[in-house]
C-alpha positions in Angstrom: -29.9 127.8 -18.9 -31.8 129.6 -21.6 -28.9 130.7 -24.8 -31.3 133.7 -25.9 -31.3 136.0 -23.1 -30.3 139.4 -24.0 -27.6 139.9 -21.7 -26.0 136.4 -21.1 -27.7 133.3 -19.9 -31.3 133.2 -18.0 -31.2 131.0 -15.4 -34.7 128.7 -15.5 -36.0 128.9 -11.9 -38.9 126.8 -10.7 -41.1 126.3 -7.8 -39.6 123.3 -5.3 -42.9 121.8 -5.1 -43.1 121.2 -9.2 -42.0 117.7 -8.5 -45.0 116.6 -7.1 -47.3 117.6 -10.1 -47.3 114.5 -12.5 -47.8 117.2 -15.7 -47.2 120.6 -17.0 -48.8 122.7 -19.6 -47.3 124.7 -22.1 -48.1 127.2 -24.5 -46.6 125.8 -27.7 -45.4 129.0 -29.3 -49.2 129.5 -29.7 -52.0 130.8 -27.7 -54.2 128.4 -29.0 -52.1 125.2 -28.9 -50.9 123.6 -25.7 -48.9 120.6 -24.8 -48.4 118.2 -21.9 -45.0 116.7 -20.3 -44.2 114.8 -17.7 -43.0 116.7 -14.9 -40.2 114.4 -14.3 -39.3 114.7 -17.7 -38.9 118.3 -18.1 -36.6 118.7 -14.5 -34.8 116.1 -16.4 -34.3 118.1 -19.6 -34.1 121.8 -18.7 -32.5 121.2 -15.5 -34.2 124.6 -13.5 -32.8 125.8 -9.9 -35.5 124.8 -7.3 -36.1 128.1 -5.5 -39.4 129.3 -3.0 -41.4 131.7 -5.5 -43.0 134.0 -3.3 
């Protein structure tokens, strides 16, 4: 859950077949700068609801 949401909590919600990709890519607060994570890593740590994106 995300604490800065203007109304309450924002629930993280995330494709169910993120699992399978072995890394992600993130913006790291810059347009310019990126980073990589383990995909495993990341379920681990932000915990997201698996949901179909359509």
């Amino acid at each position: 859950m995300i604490d800065h949401a203007p109304e309450g909590r924002t629930e993280l919600v995330v494709d169910p077949a993120l699992p399978a990709v072995p890394e992600i890519y993130f913006n790291a607060a810059r347009l310019d700068r990126s980073m990589a994570l383990c995909t495993k890593d990341y379920v681990l740590v932000a915990a997201p609801r698996a949901e179909r994106i359509t």
